[in-house]
C-alpha positions in Angstrom: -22.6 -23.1 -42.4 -25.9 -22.8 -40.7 -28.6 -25.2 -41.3 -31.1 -22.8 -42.2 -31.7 -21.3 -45.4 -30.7 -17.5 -45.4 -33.4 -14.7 -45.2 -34.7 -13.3 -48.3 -33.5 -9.3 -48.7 -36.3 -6.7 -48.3 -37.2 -4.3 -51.5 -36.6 -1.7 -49.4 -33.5 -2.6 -48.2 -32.6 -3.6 -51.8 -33.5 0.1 -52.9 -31.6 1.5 -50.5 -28.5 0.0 -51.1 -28.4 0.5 -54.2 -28.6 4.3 -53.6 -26.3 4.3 -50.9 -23.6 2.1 -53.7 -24.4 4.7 -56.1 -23.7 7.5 -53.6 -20.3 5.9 -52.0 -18.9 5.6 -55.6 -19.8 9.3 -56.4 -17.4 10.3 -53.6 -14.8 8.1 -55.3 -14.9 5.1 -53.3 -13.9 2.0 -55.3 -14.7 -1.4 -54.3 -15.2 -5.0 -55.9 -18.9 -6.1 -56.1 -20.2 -6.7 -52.8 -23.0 -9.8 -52.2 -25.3 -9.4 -49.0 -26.7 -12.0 -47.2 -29.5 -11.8 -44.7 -28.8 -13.7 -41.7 -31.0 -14.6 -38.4 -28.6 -14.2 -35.0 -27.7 -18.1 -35.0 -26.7 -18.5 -38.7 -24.8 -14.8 -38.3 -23.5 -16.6 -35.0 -22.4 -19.6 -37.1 -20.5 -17.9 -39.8 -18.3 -15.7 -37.2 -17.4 -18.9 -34.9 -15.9 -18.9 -38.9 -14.1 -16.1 -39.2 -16.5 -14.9 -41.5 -16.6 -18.2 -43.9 -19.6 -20.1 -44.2 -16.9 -23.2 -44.3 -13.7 -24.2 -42.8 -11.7 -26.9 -41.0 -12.9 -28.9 -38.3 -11.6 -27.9 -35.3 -12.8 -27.7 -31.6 -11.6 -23.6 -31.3 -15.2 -23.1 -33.7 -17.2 -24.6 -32.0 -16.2 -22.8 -28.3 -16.0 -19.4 -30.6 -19.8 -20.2 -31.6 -20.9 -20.7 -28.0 -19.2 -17.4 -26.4 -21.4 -15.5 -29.3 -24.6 -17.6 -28.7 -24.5 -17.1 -24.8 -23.1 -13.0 -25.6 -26.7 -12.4 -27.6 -28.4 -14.7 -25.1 -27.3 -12.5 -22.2 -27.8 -9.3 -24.2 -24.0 -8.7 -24.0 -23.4 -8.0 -27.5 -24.6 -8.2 -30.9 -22.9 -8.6 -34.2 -24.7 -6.0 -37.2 -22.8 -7.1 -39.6 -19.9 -9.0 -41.5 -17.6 -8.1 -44.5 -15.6 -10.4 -46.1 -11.9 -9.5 -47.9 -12.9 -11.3 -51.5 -13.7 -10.4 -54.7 -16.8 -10.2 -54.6 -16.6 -8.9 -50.9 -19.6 -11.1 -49.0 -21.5 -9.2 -46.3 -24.0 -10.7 -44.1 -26.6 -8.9 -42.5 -28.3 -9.4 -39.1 -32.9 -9.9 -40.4 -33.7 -8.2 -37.3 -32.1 -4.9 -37.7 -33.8 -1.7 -38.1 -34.0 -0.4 -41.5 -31.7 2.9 -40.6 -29.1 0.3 -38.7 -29.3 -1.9 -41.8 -28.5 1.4 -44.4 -25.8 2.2 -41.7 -24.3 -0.9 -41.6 -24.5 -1.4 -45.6 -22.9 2.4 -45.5 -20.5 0.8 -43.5 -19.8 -2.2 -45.5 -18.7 -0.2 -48.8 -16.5 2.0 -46.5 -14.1 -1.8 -45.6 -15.0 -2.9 -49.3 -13.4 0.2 -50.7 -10.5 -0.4 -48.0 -9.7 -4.2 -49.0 -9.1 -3.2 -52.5 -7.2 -0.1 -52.3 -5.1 -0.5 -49.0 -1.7 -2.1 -49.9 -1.6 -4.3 -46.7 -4.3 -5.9 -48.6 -2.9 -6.2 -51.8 -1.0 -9.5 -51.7 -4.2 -11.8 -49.8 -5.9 -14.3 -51.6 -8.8 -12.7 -53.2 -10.8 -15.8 -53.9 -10.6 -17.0 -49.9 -14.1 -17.7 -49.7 -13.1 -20.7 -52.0 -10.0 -21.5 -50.7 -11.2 -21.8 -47.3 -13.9 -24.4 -48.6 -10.8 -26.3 -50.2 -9.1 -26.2 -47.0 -12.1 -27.8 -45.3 -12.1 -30.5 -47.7 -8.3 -31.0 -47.1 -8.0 -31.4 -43.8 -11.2 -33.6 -43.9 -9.4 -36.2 -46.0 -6.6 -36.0 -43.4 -9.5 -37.0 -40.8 -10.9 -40.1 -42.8 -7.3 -41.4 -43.0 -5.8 -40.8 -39.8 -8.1 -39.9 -37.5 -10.4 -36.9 -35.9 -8.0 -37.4 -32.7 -4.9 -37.4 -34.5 -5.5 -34.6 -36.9 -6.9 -32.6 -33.9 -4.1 -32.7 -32.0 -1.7 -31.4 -34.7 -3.9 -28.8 -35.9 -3.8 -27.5 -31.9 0.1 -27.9 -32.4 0.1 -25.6 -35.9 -2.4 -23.2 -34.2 -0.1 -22.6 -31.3 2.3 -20.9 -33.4 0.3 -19.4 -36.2 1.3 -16.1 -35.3 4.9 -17.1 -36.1 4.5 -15.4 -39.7 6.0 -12.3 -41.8 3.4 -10.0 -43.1 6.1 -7.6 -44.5 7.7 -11.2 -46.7 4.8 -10.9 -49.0 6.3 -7.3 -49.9 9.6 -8.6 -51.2 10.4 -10.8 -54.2 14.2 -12.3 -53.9 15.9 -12.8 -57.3 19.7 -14.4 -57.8 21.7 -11.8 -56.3 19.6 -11.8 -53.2 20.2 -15.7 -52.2 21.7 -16.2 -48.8 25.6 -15.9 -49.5 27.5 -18.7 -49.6 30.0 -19.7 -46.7 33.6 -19.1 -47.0 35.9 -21.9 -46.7 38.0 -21.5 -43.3 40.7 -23.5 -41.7 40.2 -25.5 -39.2 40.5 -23.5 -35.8 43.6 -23.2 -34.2 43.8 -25.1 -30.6 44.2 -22.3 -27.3 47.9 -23.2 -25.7 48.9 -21.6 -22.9 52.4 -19.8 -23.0 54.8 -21.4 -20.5 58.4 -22.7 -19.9 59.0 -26.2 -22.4 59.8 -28.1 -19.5 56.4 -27.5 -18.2 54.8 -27.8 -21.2 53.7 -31.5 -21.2 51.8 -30.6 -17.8 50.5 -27.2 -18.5 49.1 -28.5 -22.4 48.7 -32.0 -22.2 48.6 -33.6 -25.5 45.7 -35.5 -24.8 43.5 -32.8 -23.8 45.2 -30.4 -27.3 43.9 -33.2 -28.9 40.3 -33.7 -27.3 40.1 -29.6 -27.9 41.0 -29.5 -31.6 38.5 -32.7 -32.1 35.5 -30.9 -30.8 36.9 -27.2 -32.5 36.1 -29.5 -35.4 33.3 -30.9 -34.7 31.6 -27.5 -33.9 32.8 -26.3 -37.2 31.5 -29.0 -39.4 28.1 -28.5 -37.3 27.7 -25.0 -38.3 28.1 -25.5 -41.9 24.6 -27.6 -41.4 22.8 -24.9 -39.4 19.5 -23.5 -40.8 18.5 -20.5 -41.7 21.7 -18.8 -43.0 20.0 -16.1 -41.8 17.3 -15.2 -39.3 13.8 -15.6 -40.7 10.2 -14.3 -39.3 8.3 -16.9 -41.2 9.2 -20.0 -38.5 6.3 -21.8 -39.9 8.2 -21.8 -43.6 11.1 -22.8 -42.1 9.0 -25.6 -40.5 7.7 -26.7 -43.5 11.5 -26.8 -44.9 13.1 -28.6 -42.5 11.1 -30.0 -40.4 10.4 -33.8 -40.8 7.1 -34.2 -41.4 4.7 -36.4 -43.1 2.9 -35.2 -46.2 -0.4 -34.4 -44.2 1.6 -32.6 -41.1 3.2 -30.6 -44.0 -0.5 -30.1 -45.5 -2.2 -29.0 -42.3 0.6 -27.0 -41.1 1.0 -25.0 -45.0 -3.4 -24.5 -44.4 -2.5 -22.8 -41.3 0.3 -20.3 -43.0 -1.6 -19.4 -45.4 -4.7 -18.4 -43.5 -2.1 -16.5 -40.8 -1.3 -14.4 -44.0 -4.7 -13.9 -45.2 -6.1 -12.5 -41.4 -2.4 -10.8 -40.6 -3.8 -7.4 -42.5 -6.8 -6.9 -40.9 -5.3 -7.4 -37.5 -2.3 -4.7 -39.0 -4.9 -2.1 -40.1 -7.7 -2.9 -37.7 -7.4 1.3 -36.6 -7.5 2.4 -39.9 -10.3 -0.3 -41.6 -12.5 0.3 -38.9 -11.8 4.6 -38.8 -12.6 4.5 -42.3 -15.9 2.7 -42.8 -16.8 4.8 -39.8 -15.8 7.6 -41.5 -17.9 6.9 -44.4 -21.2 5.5 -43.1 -21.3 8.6 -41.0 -20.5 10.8 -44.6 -23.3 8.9 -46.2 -25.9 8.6 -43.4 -25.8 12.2 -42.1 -25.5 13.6 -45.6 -28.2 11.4 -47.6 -30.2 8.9 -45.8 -31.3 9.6 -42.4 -34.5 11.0 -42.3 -35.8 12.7 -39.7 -37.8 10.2 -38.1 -34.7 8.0 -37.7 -32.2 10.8 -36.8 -32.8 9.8 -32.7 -32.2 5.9 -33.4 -29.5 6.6 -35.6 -27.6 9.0 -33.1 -27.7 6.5 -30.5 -26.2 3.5 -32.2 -24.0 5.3 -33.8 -22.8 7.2 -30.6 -22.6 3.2 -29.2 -20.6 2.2 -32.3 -17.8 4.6 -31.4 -18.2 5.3 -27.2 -14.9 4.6 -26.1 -15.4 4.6 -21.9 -12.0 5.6 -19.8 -9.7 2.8 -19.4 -10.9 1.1 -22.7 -9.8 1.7 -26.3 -12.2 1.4 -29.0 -10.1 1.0 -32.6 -13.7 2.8 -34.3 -13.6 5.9 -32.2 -9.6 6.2 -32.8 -9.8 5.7 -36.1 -12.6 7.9 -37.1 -10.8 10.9 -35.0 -7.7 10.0 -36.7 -9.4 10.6 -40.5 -11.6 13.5 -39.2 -8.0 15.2 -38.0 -6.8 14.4 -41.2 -9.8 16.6 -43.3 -9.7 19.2 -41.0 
């Protein structure tokens, strides 16, 4: 996490958000308790090299991910406002040097994806303690290090990462009992050698016995072989079958099983990202334009919200399509 202590919250702030949690929840949003942090641009930096975690694995992919975002708010390119976290209690952290209207927006926001991870059933089956988890990953794959190696542990981390896409998201839906096992293999004779028709006098030449025989052996051989192939049946979830059947040693098998289960925990938001992001638009726009803009902040509001969800031809913004999609939807 970053190495410097996070920014103490304003009294204003904290008196606004409080209002605008009061207010969310009066038009029936529901959401799990949400913490903010305050954050300067290299800690908020820091924790979304991350992924949003203040702690995870080491691994070379964070490091490059911090310096595209430092050298993105160096070069004015970009700037992160905020950061919500799928946990209960949801973590958000804060950008210090925000406005105080882009800091009630951006808490506005925040309860609008809060309100979202609880109640969307994409969401339903992810870890909701993560925030831990991910710490106990960290210390997992640190132990790996001290015993084998930064190199070694490195390289197969890039060799898990390369296929942590090969996941299910739809498996964590279904729940197999005993009448849903794979179904056993019927017994079957052994196949029957091709002979071609022809005269018996010609037979010895046109179906040599030697090659009949050769034929049948390897018939047999590519029966018995089947009887050992894996999966019965096709599978999404390569990296459970890996993990199966695979041979690996116990801390492959333990760096490979930290990489599943984080696939699964980010598959939803990738799944959803249209309707997470449409919907916490949706609502800091409710909130802000109904309660708490004033008028002094109405111009500075406009325009960053207008930037939030400007979608220029060519492009495809998933704010802008997602708050047209839920406006479409009340109308």
């Amino acid at each position: 996490m970053a190495s410097h202590q996070l920014a103490p919250f304003p009294e204003e702030l904290l008196a606004a958000k409080k209002q605008i949690r009061e207010q969310a929840r009066s038009y029936g949003l529901d959401f799990f308790n949400v913490i903010f942090e305050m954050c300067d641009y290299e800690q908020m930096n820091q924790i979304a090299a991350y992924g949003g975690f203040p702690q995870r694995y080491p691994h070379w992919r964070f490091g490059a991910e911090y310096e595209r975002l430092r050298k993105q708010h160096h070069y004015g390119l970009g700037r992160i406002y905020e950061m919500v976290i799928n946990n209960d209690p949801c973590y958000a952290y804060l950008q210090e040097s925000n406005q105080l209207v882009d800091q009630k927006l951006v808490i506005a926001h925040v309860y609008g994806h809060a309100d979202f991870f609880k109640n969307n059933l994409w969401f339903s089956q992810t870890n909701r303690k993560m925030m831990d988890e991910m710490a106990n990953h960290a210390t997992r794959v640190r132990k790996h290090i001290e015993k084998h190696g930064y190199d070694t542990v490195e390289k197969w981390l890039d060799i898990c990462l390369s296929v942590e896409d090969l996941i299910d998201p739809h498996s964590m839906f279904l729940r197999r009992g005993p009448d849903d096992q794979p179904p056993q293999e019927p017994k079957r004779e052994p196949p029957a050698v091709t002979k071609f028709k022809t005269k018996d006098y010609l037979d010895r030449w046109v179906n040599p016995p030697e090659l009949l025989e050769a034929e049948a052996r390897r018939l047999r051989e590519e029966q018995a072989r089947r009887r050992f192939v894996t999966p019965v049946r096709p599978t999404r979830d390569v990296l459970k079958y890996l993990l199966e059947h695979a041979r690996l040693e116990d801390w492959q098998a333990d760096c490979l099983s930290i990489i599943r289960e984080e696939a699964y925990y980010f598959a939803p938001q990738a799944m959803t990202k249209i309707m997470n992001e449409g919907w916490a638009s949706y609502w800091h726009s409710t909130l802000m334009t109904r309660h708490f803009v004033h008028a002094r902040e109405i111009i500075d509001y406009a325009d960053h919200h207008s930037g939030t969800v400007h979608m220029p031809p060519g492009n495809f913004n998933p704010y802008k399509i997602g708050l047209e999609l839920f406006r479409d939807i009340e109308d």
